[in-house]
C-alpha positions as CSV (number, residue, x, y, z in Angstrom):
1,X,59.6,123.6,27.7
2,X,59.7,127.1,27.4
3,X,62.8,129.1,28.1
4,X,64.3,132.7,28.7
5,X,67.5,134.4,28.2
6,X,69.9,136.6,29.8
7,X,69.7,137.4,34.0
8,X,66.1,135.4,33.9
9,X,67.2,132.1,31.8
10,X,65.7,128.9,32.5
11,X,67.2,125.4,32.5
12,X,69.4,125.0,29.5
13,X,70.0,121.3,28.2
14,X,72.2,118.9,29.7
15,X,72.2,116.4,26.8
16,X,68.9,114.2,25.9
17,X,67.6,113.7,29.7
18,X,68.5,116.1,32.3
19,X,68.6,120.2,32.3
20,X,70.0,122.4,35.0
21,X,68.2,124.9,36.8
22,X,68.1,126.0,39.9
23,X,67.2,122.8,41.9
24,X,70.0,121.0,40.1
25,X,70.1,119.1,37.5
26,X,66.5,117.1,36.8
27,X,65.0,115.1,34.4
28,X,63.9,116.4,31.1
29,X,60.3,114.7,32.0
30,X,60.1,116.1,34.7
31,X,57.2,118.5,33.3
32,X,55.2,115.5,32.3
33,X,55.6,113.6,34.9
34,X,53.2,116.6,37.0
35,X,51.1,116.4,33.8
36,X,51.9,119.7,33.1
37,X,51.0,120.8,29.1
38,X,53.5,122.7,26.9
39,X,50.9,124.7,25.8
40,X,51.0,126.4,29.6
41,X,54.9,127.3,28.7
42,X,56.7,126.1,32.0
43,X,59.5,127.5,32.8
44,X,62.4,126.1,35.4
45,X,64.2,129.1,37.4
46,X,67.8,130.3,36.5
47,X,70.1,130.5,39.6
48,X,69.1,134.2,39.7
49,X,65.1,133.4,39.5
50,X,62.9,134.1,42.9
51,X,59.4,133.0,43.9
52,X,58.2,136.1,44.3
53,X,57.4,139.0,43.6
54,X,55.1,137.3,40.6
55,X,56.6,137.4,37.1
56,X,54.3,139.4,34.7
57,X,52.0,136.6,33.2
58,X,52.9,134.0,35.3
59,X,52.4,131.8,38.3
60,X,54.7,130.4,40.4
61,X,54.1,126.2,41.7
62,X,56.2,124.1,43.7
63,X,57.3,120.7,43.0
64,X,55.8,119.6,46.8
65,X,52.4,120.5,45.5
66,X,53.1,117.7,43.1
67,X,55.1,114.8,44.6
68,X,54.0,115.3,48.0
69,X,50.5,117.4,47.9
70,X,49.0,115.2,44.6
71,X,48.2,118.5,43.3
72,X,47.3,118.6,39.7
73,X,46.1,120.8,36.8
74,X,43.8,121.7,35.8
75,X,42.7,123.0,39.0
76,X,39.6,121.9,41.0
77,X,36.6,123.5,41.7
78,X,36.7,123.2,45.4
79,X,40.2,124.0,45.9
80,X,40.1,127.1,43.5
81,X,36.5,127.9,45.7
82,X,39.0,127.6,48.8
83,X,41.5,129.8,47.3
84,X,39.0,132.6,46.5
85,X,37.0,132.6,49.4
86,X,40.1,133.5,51.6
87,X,41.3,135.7,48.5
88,X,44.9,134.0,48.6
89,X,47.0,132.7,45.6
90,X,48.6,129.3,44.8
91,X,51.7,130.5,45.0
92,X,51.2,131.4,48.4
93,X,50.1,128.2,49.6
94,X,52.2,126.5,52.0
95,X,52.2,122.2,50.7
96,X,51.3,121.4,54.4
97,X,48.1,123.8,53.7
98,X,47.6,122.4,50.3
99,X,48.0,118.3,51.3
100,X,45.4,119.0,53.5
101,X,43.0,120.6,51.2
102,X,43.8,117.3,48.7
103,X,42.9,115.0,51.1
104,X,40.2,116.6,52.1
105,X,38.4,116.2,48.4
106,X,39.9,112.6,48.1
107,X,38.0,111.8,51.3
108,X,35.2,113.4,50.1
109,X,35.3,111.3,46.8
110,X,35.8,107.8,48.5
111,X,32.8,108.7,50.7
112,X,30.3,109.4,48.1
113,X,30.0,113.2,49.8
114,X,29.9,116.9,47.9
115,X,33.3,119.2,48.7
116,X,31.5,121.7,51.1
117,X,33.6,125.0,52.0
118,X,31.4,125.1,55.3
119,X,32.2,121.5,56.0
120,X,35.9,122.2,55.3
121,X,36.1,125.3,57.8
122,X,34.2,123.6,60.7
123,X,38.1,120.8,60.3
124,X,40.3,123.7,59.6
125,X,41.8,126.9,60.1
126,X,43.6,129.2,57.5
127,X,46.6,130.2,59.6
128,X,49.5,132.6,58.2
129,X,53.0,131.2,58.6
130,X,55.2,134.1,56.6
131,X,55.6,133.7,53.4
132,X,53.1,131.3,53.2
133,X,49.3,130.3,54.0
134,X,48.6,126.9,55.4
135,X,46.0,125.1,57.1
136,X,45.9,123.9,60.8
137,X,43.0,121.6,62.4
138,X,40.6,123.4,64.7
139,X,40.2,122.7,68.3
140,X,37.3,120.4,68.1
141,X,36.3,117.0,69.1
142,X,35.7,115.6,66.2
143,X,38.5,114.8,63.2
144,X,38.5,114.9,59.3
145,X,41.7,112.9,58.4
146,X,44.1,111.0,60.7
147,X,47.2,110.6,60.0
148,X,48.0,114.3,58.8
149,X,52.1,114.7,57.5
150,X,53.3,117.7,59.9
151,X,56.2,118.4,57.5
152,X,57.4,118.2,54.2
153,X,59.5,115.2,53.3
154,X,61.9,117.8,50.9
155,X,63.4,120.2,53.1
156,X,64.5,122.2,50.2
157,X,61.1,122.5,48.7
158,X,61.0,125.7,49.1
159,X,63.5,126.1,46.5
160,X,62.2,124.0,43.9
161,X,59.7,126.0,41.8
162,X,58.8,126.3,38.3
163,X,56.7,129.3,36.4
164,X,53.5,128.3,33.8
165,X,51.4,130.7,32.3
166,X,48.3,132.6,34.6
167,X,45.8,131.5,32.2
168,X,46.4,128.0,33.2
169,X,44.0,129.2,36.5
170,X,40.7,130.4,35.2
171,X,39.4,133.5,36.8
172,X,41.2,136.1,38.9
173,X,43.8,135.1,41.4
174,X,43.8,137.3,44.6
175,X,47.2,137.9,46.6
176,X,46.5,138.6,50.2
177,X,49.4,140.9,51.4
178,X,50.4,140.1,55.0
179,X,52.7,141.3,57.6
180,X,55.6,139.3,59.2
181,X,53.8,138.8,62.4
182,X,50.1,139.9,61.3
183,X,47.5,136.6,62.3
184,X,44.8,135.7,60.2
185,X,41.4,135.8,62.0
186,X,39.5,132.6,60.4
187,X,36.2,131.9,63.4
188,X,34.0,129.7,63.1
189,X,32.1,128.0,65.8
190,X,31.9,124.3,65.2
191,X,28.9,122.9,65.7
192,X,27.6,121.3,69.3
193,X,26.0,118.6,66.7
194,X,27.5,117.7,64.1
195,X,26.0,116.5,61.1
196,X,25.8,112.9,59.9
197,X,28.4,114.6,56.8
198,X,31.0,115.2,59.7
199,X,30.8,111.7,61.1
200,X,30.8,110.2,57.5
201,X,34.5,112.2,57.0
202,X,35.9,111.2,60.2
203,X,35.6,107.4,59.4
């Protein structure tokens, strides 16, 4: 793992298996458990260490996107289509936004059915929550996924980040700068018929 000195240094070593960094002390396989490839030079936050603003050259993940989201690298074509379409970034992803986005594909994949960004809009909303983007269900009859977690089983999530290198996304990443109290205007009428693809997802 990759590390830094000075103000901005990462975990140092606690022996074989465990390093401290900001979360705590955690497991020395802790990168490889999330799959994530030394080449992409991850990085666990000193005490001092923020999630944002951005450090130059790098991103910033969560360890909910992981454990609780199944979020892995590299990145998918839909959700990286989702992400640029409302020109937001990963790291400003909320995990309740990203989960659903995950289980959206894996749905999609167990039914046989192509990730559509139109089918995805007509189930959800992009709603702004400060810091943070997520996604709500629209107000519509007819459901894409029961059972949807409305929290985040780690209520310190928030705090348990890690850095890897940009390139690691291909293509640009947009940030979408928001006020406090701004509200993200994200209409779309759902349709009075759904297709048969809607009925397929909500089985």
């Amino acid at each position: 793992m990759a590390s830094k000195t000075g103000e901005s240094s990462s975990a140092a070593s606690a022996g074989s298996d465990a390093l401290f960094c900001k979360w705590g002390v955690v497991s020395s396989n802790i990168m490889q458990d999330y799959g994530i490839r030394a080449e992409w030079n991850p990085v666990l936050p000193s005490k001092t260490d923020t999630t944002f603003p951005l450090k130059e050259g790098k991103i910033t993940l969560f360890s909910d996107f992981f454990k609780f989201c199944n979020f892995r690298l590299p990145i998918t074509k839909f959700c990286k289509l989702v992400l640029d379409h409302y020109r937001i970034h990963i790291s400003q992803m909320h995990p309740l936004g990203l989960v659903k986005l995950r289980q959206f594909e894996f749905a999609c994949a167990a039914l046989g059915h192509i990730h559509e960004l139109i089918v995805f809009r007509a189930f959800f909303t992009l709603v702004w929550k400060s810091p943070f983007f997520t996604f709500d269900q629209r107000d519509t009859d007819v459901s894409c996924l029961r059972d949807i977690p409305t929290s985040s089983k780690d209520k310190d999530w928030k705090k348990k980040f890690f850095y890897i290198d940009v390139g690691v996304i291909p293509g640009e990443m947009h940030w979408r700068d928001m006020g406090p109290k701004d509200k993200v205007k994200d209409d779309m009428s759902h349709p009075q018929n759904p297709p048969t693809e809607y009925h397929r997802l909500e089985a």
